[in-house]
C-alpha positions in Angstrom: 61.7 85.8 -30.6 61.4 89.4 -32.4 62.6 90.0 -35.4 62.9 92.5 -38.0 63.2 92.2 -42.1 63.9 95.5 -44.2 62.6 95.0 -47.8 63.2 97.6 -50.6 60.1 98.5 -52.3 59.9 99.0 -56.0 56.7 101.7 -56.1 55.6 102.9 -59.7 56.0 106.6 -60.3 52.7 107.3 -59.2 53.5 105.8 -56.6 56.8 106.8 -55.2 54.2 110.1 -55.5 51.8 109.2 -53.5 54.3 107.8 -51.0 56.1 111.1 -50.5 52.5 112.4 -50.3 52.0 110.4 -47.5 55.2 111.1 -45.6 54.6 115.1 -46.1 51.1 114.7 -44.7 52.2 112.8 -41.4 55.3 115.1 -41.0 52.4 117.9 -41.2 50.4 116.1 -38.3 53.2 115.8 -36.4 54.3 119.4 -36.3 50.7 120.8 -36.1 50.2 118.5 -32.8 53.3 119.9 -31.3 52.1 123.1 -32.0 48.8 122.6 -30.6 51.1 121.5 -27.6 53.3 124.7 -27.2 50.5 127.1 -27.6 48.3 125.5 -24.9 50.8 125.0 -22.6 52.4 129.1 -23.5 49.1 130.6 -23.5 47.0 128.9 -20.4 49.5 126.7 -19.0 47.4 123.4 -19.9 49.7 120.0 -21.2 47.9 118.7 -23.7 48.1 114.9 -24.2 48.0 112.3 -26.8 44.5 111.4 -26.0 43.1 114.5 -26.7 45.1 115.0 -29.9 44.0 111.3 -30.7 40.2 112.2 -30.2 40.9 115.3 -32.6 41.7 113.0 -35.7 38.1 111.8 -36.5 37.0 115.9 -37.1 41.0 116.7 -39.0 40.2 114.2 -41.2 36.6 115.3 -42.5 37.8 118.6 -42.5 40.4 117.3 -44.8 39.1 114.3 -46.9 41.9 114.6 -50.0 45.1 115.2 -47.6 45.1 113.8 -44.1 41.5 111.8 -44.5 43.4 109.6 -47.3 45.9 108.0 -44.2 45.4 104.8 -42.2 43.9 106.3 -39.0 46.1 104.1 -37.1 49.2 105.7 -38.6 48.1 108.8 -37.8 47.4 107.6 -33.7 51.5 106.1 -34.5 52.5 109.4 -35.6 51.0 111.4 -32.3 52.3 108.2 -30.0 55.8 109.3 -31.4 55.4 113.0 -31.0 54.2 111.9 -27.0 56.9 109.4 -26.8 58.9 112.4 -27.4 57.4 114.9 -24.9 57.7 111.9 -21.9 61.8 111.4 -22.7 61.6 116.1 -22.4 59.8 115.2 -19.2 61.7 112.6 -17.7 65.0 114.1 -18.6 64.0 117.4 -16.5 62.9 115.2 -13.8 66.5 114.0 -13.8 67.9 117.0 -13.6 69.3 117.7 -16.7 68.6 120.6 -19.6 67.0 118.9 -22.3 65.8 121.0 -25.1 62.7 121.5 -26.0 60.8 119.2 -28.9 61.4 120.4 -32.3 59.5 120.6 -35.6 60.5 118.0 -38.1 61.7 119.5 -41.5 61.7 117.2 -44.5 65.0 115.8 -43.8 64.2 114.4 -40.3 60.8 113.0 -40.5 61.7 109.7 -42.6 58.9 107.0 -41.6 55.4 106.3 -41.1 54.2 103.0 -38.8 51.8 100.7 -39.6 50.6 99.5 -36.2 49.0 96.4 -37.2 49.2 94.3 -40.0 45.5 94.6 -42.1 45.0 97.8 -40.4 45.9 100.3 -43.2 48.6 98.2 -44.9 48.7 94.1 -45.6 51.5 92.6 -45.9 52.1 90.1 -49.2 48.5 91.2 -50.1 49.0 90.0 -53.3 50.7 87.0 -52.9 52.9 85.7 -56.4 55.1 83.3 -57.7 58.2 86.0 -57.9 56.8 89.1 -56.5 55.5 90.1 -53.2 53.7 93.3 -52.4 52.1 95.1 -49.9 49.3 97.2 -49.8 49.1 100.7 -48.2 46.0 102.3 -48.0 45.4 105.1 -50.9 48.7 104.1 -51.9 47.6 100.1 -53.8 49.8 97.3 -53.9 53.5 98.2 -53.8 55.9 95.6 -54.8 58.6 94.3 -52.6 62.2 92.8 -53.5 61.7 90.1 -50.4 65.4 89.0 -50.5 64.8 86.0 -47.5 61.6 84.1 -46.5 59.4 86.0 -43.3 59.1 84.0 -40.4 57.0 84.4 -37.5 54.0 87.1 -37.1 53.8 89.9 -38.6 53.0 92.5 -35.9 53.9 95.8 -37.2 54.8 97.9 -40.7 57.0 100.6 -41.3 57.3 102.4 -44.5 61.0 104.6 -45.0 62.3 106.3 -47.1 66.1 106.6 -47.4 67.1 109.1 -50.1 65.5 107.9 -53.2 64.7 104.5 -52.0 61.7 103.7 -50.3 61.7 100.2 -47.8 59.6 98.8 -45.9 60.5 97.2 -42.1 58.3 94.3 -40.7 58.5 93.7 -37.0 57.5 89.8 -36.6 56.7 88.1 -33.2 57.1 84.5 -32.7 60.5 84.0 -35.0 60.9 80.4 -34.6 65.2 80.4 -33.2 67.4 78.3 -35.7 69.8 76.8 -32.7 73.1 75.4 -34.1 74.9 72.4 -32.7 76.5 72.6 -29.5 80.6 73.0 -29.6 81.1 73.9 -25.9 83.5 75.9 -27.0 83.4 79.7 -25.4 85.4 82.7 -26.9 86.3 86.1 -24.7 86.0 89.5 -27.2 88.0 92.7 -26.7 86.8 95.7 -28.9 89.9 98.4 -29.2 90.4 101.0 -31.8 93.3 99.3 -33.3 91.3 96.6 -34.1 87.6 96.8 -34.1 87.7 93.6 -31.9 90.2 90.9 -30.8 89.1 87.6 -29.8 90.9 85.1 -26.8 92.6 83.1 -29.6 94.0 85.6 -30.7 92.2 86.6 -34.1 92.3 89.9 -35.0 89.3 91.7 -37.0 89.7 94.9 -38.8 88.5 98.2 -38.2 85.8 98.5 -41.1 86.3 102.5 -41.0 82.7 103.5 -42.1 83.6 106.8 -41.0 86.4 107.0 -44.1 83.8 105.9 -46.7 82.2 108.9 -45.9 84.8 111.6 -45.3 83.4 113.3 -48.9 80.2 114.0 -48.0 81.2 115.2 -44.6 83.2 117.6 -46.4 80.7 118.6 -48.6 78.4 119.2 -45.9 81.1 121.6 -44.5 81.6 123.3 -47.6 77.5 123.6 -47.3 77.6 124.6 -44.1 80.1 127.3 -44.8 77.4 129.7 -46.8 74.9 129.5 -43.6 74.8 132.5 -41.1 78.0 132.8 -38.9 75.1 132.1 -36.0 74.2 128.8 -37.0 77.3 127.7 -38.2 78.6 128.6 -34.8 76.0 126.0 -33.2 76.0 123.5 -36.0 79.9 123.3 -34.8 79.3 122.8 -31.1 77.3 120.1 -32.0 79.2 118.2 -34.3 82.3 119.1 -32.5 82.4 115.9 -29.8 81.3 113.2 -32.5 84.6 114.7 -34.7 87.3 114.5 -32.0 89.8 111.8 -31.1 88.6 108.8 -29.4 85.0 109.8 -29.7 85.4 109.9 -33.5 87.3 106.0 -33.2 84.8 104.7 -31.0 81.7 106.2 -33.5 83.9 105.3 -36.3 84.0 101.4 -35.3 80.4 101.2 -34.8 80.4 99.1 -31.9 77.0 99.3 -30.7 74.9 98.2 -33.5 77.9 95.4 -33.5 76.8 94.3 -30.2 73.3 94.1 -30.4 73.2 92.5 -33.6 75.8 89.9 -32.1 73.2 89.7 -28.9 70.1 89.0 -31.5 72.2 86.5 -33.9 73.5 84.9 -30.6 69.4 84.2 -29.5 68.5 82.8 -32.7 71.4 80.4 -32.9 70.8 78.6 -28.7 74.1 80.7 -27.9 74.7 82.9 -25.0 76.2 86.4 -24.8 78.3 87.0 -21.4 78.8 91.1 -21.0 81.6 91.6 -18.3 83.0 94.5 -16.5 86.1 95.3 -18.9 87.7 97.4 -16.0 91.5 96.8 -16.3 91.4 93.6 -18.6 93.8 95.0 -20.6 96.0 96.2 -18.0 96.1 92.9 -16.1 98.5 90.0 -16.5 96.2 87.1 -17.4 97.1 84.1 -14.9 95.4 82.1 -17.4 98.2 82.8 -20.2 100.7 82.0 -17.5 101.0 85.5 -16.7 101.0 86.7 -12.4 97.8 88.5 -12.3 99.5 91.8 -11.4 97.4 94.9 -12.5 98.9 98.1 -13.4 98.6 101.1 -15.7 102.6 100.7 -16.5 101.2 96.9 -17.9 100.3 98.5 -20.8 103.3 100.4 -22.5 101.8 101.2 -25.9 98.2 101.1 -27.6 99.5 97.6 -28.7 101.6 96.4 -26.7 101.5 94.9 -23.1 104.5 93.7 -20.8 104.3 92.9 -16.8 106.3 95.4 -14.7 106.1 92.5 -12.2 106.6 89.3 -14.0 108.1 90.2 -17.4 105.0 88.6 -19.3 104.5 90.2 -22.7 101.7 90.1 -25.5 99.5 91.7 -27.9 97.3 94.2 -25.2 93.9 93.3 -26.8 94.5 89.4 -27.0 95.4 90.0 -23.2 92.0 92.0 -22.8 89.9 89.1 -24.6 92.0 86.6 -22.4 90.8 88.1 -19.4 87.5 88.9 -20.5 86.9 85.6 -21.3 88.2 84.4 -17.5 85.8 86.8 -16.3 82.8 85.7 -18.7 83.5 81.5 -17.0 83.2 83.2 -14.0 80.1 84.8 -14.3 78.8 81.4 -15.3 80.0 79.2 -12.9 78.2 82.0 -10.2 75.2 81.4 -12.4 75.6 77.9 -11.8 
């Protein structure tokens, strides 16, 4: 298994110094590569690669021995593999078809982490190993000390360092996580997510709507207020982007946060020997469940309110989403008995 462990770090104040040092200088190296890229490609129509830019570093950092020559090397090759990593998606996407726009210079809100390829290559994690305190060490940085809030299991394969406003963290991506498998209950459970409730399961429990969206509604409308002294130009575009994330559903949907729900459920389901069935929703919530004792008539009338459901063939009535996780769970036996 794979695993990841965020840790804060507790850096002195040289420290959180050098740190931000660091992230500047990368954030630099990523911009002047995608430079170098644009202007190639502008001037002589040449697509300059990451292994060029790669073979570049060694001069960059004699030319530069008190900025960019302090850095792990590897972190710098991690910086350019992101700035390519970027350039392939700009590709493939007009491969597709679409109208992707073009790779954009990283100010110093939106270039937030710097990777560690390996660990001892640059950075060693628990360098210092002690009773109560574990720290890491980043090259021209020293040993930073770590709140490590649960025990690391497995290999550690890579190292990020982030920063998230003030804080700084670091991220250890470990191979080989050994899985923790509970006891077997046999027991299987069918989950509907809705917008009334963020999800309901086939028994009929109900789980809130945790409405991160609301805890934040301030400093969205600070950042409006902010937004209101820009240039009528780029408050006109900052609009059209934020416009489809702010309405109805869309807004709900974002609101309830169900894909990081669902892969953290697939990831806690691996580690604990269970399995995670996803099934075609289509219509489960509009379908009378013959396993409830309802007729198995399906129709958009089924479904009178957000909430409620009631057969237009059959009479059957019930909560909609307990209806939706009843047949969901149907479907998720079937998939397993075809797997069988």
């Amino acid at each position: 298994m794979i695993r990841a462990y965020k840790f804060l770090l507790r850096p002195t104040a040289r420290q959180t110094v050098v740190l931000g040092e660091m992230l500047r200088d990368h954030r630099s190296l990523y911009n002047a590569a995608l430079e170098h890229r644009r202007t190639a490609y502008r001037r002589a129509g040449v697509t300059v690669r990451y292994g060029e830019q790669s073979a570049e570093l060694k001069a960059i950092r004699a030319d530069d021995p008190d900025g960019q020559g302090r850095w792990s090397f590897s972190s710098q090759q991690a910086t350019l593999r992101r700035l390519d990593k970027v350039f392939a998606a700009f590709f493939r996407r007009i491969k597709a078809g679409q109208t992707p726009s073009y790779p954009r210079f990283k100010g110093s809100g939106h270039f937030d982490t710097v990777v560690f390829p390996k660990d001892g290559d640059g950075c060693r994690w628990d360098s210092s190993p002690h009773a109560t305190q574990a720290r890491v060490r980043l090259q021209s940085v020293g040993h930073v000390r770590v709140h490590q809030h649960r025990p690391v299991r497995g290999r550690v394969k890579t190292i990020s360092v982030k920063r998230e406003g003030k804080r700084w963290y670091i991220v250890l991506a470990c191979d080989d996580v050994p899985a923790e498998p509970l006891a077997p209950t046999g027991a299987l459970v069918g989950i509907d997510m809705g917008t009334t409730h963020f999800l309901t399961t086939s028994g009929g429990a109900h789980v809130a709507n945790p409405k991160f969206f609301a805890t934040v509604a301030g400093e969205l409308a600070e950042a409006q207020r902010h937004l209101a002294t820009f240039p009528e130009r780029t408050r006109r575009r900052t609009k059209a982007h934020r416009a489809a994330a702010k309405a109805g559903l869309n807004r709900t949907i974002l609101d309830a946060g169900w894909g990081q729900f669902l892969r953290i459920l697939a990831d806690k389901a691996e580690s604990a020997g269970r399995l995670v069935i996803p099934v075609n929703a289509r219509n489960t919530s509009r379908t009378c469940p013959p396993s409830a004792g309802g007729c198995g008539h399906v129709s958009a009338n089924n479904r009178l309110t957000q909430a409620k459901f009631q057969c237009t063939a059959c009479g059957f009535t019930a909560n909609a989403d307990h209806v939706g996780a009843t047949n969901i769970l149907n479907r998720a036996g079937l998939a397993l008995c075809d797997a069988a």
